[in-house]
C-alpha positions as a Python dict, from the first residue, in 0.01 Angstrom:
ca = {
    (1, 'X'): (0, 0, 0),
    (2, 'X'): (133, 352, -78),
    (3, 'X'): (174, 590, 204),
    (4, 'X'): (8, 940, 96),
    (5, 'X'): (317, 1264, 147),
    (6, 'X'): (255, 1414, 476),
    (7, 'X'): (142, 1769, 423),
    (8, 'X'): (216, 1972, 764),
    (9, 'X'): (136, 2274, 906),
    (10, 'X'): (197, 2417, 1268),
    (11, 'X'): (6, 2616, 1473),
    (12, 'X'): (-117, 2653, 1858),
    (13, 'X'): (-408, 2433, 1998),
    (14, 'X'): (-763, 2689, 1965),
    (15, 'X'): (-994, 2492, 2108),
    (16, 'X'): (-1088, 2204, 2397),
    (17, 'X'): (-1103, 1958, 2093),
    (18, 'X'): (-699, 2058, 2022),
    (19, 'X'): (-600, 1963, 2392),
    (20, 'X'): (-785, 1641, 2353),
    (21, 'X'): (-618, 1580, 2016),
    (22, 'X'): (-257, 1659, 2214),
    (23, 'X'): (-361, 1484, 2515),
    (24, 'X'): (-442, 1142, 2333),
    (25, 'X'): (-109, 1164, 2149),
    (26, 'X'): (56, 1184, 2451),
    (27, 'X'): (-117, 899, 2598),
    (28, 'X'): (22, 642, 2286),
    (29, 'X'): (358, 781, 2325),
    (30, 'X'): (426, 856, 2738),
    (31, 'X'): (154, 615, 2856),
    (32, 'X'): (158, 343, 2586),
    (33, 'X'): (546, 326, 2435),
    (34, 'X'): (671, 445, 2782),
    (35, 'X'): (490, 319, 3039),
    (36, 'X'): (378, 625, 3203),
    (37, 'X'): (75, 636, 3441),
    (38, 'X'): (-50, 905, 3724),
    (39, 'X'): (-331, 1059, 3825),
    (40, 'X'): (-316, 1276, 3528),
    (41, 'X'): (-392, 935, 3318),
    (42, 'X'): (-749, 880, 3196),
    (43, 'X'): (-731, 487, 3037),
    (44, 'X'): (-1054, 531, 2966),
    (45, 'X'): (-1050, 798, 2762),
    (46, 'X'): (-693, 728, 2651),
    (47, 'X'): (-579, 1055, 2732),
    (48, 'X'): (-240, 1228, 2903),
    (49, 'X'): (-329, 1514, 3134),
    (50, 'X'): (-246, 1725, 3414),
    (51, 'X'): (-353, 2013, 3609),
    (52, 'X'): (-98, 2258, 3413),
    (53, 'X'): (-261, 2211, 3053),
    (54, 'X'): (-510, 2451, 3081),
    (55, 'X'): (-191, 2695, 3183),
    (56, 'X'): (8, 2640, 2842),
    (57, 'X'): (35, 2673, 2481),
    (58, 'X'): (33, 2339, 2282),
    (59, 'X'): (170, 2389, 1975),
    (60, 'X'): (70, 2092, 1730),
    (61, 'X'): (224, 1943, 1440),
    (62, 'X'): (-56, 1846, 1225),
    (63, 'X'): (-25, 1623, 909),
    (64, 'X'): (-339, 1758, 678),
    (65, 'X'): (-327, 1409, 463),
    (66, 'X'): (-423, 1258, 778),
    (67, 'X'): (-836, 1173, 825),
    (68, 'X'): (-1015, 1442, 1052),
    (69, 'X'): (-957, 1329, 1420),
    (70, 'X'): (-615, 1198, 1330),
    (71, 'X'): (-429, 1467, 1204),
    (72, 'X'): (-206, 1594, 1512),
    (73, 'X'): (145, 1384, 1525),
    (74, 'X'): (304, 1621, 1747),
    (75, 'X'): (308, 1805, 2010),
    (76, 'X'): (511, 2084, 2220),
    (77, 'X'): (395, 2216, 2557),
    (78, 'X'): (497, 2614, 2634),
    (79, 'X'): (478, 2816, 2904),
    (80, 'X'): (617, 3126, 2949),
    (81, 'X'): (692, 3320, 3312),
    (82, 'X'): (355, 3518, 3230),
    (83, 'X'): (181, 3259, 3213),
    (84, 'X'): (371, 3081, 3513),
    (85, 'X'): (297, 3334, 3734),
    (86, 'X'): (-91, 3291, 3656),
    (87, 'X'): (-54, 2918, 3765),
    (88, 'X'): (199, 3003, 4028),
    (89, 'X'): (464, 2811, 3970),
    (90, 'X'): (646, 2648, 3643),
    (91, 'X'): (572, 2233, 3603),
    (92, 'X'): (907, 2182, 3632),
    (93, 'X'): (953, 2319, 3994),
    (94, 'X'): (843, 1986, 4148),
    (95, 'X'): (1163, 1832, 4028),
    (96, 'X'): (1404, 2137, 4016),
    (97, 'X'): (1535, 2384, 4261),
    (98, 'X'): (1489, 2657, 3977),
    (99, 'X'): (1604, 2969, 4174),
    (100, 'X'): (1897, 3057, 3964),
    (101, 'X'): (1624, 3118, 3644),
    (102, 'X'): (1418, 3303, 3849),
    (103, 'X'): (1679, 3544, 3998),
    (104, 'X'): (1813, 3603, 3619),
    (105, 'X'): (1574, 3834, 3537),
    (106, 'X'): (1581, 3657, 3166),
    (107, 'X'): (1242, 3597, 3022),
    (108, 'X'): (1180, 3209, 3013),
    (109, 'X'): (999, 2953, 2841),
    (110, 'X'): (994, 2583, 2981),
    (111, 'X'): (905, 2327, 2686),
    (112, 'X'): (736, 2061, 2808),
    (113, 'X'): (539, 1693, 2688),
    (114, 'X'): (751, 1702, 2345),
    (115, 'X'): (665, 1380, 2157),
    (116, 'X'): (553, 1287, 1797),
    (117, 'X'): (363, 970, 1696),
    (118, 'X'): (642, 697, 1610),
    (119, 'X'): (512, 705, 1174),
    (120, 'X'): (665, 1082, 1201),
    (121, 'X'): (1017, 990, 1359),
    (122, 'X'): (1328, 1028, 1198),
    (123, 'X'): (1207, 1271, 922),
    (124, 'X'): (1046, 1595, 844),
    (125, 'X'): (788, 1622, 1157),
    (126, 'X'): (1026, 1759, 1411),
    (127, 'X'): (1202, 1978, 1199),
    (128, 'X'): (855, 2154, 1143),
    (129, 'X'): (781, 2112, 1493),
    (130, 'X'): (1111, 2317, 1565),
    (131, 'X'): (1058, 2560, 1310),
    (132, 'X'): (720, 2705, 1476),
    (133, 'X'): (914, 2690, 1832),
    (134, 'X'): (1171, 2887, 1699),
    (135, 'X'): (928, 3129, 1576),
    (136, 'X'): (737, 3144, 1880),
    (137, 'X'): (1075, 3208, 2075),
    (138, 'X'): (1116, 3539, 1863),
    (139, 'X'): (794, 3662, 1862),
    (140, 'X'): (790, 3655, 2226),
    (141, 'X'): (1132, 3772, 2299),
    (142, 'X'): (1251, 3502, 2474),
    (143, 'X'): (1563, 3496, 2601),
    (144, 'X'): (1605, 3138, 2774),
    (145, 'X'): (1443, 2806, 2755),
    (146, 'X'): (1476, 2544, 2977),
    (147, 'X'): (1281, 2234, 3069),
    (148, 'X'): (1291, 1836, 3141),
    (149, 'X'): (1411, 1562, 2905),
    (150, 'X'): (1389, 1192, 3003),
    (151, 'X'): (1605, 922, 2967),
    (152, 'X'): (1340, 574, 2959),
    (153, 'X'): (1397, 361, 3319),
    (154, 'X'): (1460, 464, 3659),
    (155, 'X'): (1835, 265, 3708),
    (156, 'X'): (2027, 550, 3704),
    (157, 'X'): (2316, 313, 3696),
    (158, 'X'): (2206, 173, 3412),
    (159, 'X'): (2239, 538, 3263),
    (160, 'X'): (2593, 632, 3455),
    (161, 'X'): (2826, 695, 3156),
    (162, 'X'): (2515, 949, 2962),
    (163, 'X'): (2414, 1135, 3295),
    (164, 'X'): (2811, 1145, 3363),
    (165, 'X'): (2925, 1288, 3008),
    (166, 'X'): (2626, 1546, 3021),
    (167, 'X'): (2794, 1617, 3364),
    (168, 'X'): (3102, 1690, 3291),
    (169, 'X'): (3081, 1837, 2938),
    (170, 'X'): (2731, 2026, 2937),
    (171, 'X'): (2685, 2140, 3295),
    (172, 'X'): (2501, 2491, 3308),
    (173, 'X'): (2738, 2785, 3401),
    (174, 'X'): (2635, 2828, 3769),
    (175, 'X'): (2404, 3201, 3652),
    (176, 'X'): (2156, 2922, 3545),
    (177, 'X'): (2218, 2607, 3709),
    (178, 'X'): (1945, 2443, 3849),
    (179, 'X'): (1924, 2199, 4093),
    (180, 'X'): (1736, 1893, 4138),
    (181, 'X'): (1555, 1865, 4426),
    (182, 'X'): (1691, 1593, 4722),
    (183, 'X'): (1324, 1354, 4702),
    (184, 'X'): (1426, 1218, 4411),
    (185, 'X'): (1768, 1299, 4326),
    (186, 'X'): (2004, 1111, 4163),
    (187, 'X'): (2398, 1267, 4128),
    (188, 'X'): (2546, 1220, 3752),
    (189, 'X'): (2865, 1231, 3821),
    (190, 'X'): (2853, 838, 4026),
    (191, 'X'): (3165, 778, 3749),
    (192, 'X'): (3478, 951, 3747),
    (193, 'X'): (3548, 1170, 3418),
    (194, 'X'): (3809, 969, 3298),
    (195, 'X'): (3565, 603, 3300),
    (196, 'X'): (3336, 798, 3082),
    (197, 'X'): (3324, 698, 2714),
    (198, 'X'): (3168, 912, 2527),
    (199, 'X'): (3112, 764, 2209),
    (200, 'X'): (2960, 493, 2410),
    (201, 'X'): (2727, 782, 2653),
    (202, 'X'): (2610, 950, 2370),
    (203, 'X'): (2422, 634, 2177),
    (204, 'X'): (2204, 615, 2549),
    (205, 'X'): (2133, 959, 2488),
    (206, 'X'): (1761, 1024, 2309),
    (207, 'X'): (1737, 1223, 2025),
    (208, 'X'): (1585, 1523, 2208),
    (209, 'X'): (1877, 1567, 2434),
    (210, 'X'): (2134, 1544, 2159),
    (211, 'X'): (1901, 1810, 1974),
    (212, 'X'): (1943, 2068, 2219),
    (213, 'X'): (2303, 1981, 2273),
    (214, 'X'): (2406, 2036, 1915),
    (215, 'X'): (2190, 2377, 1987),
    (216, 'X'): (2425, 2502, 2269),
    (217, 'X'): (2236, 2371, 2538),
    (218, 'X'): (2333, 2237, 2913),
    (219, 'X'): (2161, 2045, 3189),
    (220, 'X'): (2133, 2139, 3550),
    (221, 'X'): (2247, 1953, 3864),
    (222, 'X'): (2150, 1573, 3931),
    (223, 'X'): (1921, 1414, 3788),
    (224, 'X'): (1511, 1312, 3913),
    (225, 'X'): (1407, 1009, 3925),
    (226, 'X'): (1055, 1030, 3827),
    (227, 'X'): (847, 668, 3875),
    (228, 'X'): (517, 750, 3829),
    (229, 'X'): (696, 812, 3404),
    (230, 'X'): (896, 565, 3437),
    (231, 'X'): (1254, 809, 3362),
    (232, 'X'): (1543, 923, 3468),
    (233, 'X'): (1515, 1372, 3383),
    (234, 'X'): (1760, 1604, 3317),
    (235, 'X'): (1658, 1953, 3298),
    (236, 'X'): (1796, 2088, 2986),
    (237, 'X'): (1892, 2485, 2956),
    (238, 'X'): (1926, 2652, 2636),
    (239, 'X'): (2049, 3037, 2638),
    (240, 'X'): (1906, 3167, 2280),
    (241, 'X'): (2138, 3481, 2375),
    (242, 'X'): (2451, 3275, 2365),
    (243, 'X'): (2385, 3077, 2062),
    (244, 'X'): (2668, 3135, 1772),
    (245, 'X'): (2525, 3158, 1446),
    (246, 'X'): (2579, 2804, 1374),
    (247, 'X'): (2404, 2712, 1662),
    (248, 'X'): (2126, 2909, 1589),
    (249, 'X'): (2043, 2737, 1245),
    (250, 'X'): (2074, 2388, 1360),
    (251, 'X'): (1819, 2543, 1649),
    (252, 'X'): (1597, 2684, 1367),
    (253, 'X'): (1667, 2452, 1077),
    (254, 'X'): (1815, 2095, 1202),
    (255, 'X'): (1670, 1961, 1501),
    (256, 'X'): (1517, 1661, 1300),
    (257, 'X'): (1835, 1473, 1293),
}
């Protein structure tokens, strides 16, 4: 059978049926492929939610060949300190100390749920998917982003020579360095520098991470173990100010690799 071109477009979620759309896409991929499960987690309705949704922007990745009902494949979840201050708080606080952000003065967007339905991987989707972030990132002015990225299991010895090379090569300068908080924690740097190989840590390390790597990007201190998702999160920091030009098309242009 021949597969029909994906046609995509990008845009914000408008409407309660958008969220749903996003929410049951996260439920195949987090849920489903992952193993998630919460009280956010409606089996019955096969949906992926929390108490922060109605608090962000979704931006969706839609492919237009798709049948109505079917056509989001991806999905980004934004929130900017405006908006964080209406909720009180950014998602990300209940695993990070996130002081140092706050104190920056910077305006901040945390990125959040990122996942695209497993036909889309490995091809056009995310570089679409980037694209619109990108463009949301100008048109708001913001200056840093920052938010969790998960590694799949909750060993995090089984993950020692990734959460050590992100350690010692991509640590945030200590102006933005968060901090995970004690509950949970779980220190990277359980290997000493020189047992690290990174060829060997960077094929543990998802795509999503590498992405914002190649973009500049650092992680905070420790990592959080987080069971009720089954991962291991790092909280990833990207400074758009800092960004060479290089840096800044990969960011815009290349994050599908």
């Amino acid at each position: 059978m021949t597969r029909i071109a994906p046609i995509f477009t990008t845009r914000l979620a408008e409407n309660p049926d958008d969220l749903r759309a996003a929410q049951r896409l996260r439920y195949r991929v987090f849920v489903e492929e992952l193993g998630a499960d919460g009280d956010g987690v409606d089996h019955e309705n096969r949906l992926e939610t929390d108490t922060f949704d109605p608090f962000f922007d979704h931006l969706l990745l839609l492919d237009e060949a798709r049948p109505d009902g079917e056509k989001v494949v991806g999905v980004y979840r934004l929130l900017r300190d405006d908006q964080a201050k209406t909720m009180g708080r950014f998602y990300s606080e209940d695993e990070y100390d996130l002081s140092a952000l706050l104190a920056s003065g910077r305006k901040l967007l945390e990125l959040g749920r990122s996942c695209l339905h497993p036909d889309y991987r490995g091809g056009m989707g995310m570089y679409h998917l980037w694209s619109a972030l990108s463009r949301y990132v100008d048109s708001h002015g913001i200056e840093v982003l920052f938010g969790v990225a998960s590694f799949h299991g909750t060993d995090p010895l089984a993950l020692a020579q990734p959460l050590g090379m992100l350690h010692y090569n991509h640590l945030a300068p200590p102006e933005l360095r968060v901090r995970a908080r004690p509950d949970h924690r779980a220190q990277m740097d359980t290997l000493p520098d020189d047992q690290i190989d990174r060829r060997a840590a960077m094929l543990q390390v998802p795509s999503l991470i590498k992405a914002y790597l190649r973009s500049g990007g650092f992680v905070g201190d420790g990592a959080y173990i987080d069971h009720a998702f089954n991962t291991i999160d790092v909280c990833l920091i990207l400074d758009v100010a800092k960004m060479s030009q290089r840096q800044r098309s990969i960011y815009s242009k290349d994050l599908s690799k």
